[in-house]
N, C-alpha and C positions, 0 to 999 in steps of 0.2 A: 558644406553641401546645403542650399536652399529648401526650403519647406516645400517650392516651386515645383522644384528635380524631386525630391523625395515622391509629393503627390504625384508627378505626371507618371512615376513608377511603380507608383502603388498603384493608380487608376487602369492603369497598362497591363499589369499581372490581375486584377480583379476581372477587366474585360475580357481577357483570354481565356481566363481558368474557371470563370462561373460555368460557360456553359458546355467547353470540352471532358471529358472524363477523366482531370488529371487531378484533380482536390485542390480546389483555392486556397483554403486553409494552410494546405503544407506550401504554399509557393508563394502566401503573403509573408514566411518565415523568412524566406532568402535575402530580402534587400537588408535585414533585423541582423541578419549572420554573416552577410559578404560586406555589409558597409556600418555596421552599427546604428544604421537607421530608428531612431526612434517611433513609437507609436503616434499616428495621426489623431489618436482618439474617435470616439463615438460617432460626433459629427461628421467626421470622415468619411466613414464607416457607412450611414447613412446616405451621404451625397453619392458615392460608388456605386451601391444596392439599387439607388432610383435610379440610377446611371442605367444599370444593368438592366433595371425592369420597365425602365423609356426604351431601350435599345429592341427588346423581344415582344414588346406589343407595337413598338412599330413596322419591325417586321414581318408581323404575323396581324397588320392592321387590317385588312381584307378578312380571313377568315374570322375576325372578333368581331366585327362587323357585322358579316354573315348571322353570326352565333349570336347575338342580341337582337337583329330584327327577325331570327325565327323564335323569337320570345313572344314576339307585339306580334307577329303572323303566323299565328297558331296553323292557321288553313292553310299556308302557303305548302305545297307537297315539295318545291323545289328548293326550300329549306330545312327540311325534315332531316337531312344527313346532318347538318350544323347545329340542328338542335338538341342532337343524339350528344352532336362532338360536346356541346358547353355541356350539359349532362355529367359525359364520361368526366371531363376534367373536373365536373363537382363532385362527382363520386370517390375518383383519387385523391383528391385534397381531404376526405373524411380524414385517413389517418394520422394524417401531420396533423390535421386542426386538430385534433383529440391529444397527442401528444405531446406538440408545440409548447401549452403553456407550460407544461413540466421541464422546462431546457428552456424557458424566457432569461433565467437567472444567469444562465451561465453565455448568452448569449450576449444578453450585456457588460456582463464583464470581460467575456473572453480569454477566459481561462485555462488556458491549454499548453500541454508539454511538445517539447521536440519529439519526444520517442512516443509519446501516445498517438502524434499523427503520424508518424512513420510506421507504427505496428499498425495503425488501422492503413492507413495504402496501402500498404502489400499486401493484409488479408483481401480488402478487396477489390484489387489488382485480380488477385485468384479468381475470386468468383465472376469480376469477368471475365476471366480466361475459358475460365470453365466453362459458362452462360454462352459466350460467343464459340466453342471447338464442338458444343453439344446441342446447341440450336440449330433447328431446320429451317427457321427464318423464311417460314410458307405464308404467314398472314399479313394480312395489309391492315391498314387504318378503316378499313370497310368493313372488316372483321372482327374489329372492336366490339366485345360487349359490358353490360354493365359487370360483371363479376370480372373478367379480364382486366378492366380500367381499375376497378377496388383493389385486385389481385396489384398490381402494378403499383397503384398509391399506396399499398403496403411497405414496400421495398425504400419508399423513401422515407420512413422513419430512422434508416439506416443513415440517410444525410446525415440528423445531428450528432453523429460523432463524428467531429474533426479529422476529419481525414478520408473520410469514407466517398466523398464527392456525391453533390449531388446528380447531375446528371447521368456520372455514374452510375449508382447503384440503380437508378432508372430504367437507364438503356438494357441493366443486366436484369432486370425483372422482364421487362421485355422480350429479353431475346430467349430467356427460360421458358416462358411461354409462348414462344414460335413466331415472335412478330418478326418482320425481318428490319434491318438495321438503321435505312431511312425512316419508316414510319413510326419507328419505335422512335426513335430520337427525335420525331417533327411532335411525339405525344410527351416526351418528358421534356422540351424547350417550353411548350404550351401549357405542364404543370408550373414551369417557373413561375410563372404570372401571379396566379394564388400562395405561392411557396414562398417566392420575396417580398409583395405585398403584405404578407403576414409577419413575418422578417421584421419590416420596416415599422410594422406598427409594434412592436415590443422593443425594436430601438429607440423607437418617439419616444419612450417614457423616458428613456435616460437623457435627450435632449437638453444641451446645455445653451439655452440662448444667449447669453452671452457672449457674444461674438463680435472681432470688430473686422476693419473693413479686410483687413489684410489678411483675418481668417474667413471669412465674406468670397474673396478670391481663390482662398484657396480652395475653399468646397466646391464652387463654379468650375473648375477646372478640372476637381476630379468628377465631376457631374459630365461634364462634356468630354470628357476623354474615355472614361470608363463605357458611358452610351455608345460613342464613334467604334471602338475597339471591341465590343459587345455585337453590334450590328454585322461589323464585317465577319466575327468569331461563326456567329449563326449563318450566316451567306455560305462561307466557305461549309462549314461542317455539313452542311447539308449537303451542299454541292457535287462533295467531293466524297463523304463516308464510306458509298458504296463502291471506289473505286483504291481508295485508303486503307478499308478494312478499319479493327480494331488494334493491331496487331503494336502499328508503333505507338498509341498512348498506352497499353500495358506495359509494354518495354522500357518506354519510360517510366511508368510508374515502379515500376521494379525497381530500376536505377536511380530514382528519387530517394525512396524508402532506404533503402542501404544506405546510402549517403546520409540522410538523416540519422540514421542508426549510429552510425561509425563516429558523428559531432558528439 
């Protein structure tokens, strides 16, 4: 099996599973358990992650746009809601940043068991079960305030353990606090941005430049496959959420976790 097929399947699971709520973590294990696939390393790791975070500010390039020229146009009143929105999303990034460097370590290394990401899916599998049968899903993204968005950046502290999804646990702060399930999810794609960026730069440090051409290729490839698979991942989810429910990625995730469990 080629380094080639290895990454174009690594890059394909990274794109799908960053930003749905089904734990990346636990589904970069499968190709490791179904084919003996070895680790891409670090560099990998890296090209994927910018993959991922080229994929979600491209798609979200109009409102980031918006949200930086109501920085330089204080007075403009018809940027005033985009101003709020880069705000909110600095204000939810407080908790990760605070937390972040304590879990730099293990980030790098990446050091995680089969049953510890399985025991964390299915806990929080539940809590979005729960979050989504007991949300009234009455408020929109206009409704956003600053304690709501902190309230929410909370929940992703929950990410750094392996298993826990980031998106996930996101969308479940969200929906606990009455957002309904589109805009809650358009607000945790939109923490991606600062959530991976900061990601990448605690990966930098482990950065092995020594590289030749043929690892050179191989990073390009998961760089453009994970972005392509990334882009279409946020198109659809968006698209489609409020007509999909949550229903079948906890079902899934249920079905992950056991299986994990039972290896």
């Amino acid at each position: 099996m080629t380094d080639y097929f290895i990454a174009i399947v690594m890059s394909v699971i990274q794109g799908l599973t960053e930003f749905l709520p089904i734990s990346s973590s636990a589904h970069l294990l499968i190709p490791s358990l179904l084919f003996g696939i070895t680790d891409l390393g670090l560099n990998f790791d890296i090209a994927v992650h910018f993959g991922t975070l080229t994929a979600v500010v491209f798609y979200f390039r109009d409102d980031i746009v918006k949200i930086f020229n109501s920085f330089y146009n204080i007075k403009d009143v018809n940027l005033a809601s985009y101003r709020k929105l880069g705000l909110f999303v600095l204000i939810a990034s407080i908790p990760a940043i605070i937390i972040g460097p304590f879990f730099s370590d293990a980030l790098i290394n990446r050091q995680v068991t089969i049953h510890s990401i399985a025991i964390s899916n299915l806990i929080f599998a539940n809590l979005l079960l729960a979050a989504y049968l007991l949300s009234k899903q009455k408020l929109s993204m206009q409704q956003l305030t600053y304690l709501s968005a902190f309230l929410i950046g909370c929940f992703q502290i929950f990410a750094f353990f392996p298993g826990a999804s980031r998106s996930g646990v996101l969308i479940t702060g969200a929906l606990i606090l009455g957002f309904n399930l589109k805009d809650g999810s358009k607000f945790a794609f939109l923490l991606a941005i600062p959530a991976i960026s900061g990601a990448l730069i605690f990966m930098v440090l482990g950065f092995d430049q020594n590289v030749n051409l043929n690892e050179i290729l191989i990073l390009t490839l998961g760089f453009l496959t994970s972005a392509l698979v990334a882009f279409f991942t946020i198109e659809f989810f968006l698209r489609f959420v409020n007509k999909i429910g949550m229903y079948p990625f906890i079902f899934y995730r249920f079905v992950l976790g056991l299986i994990l469990i039972m290896l």
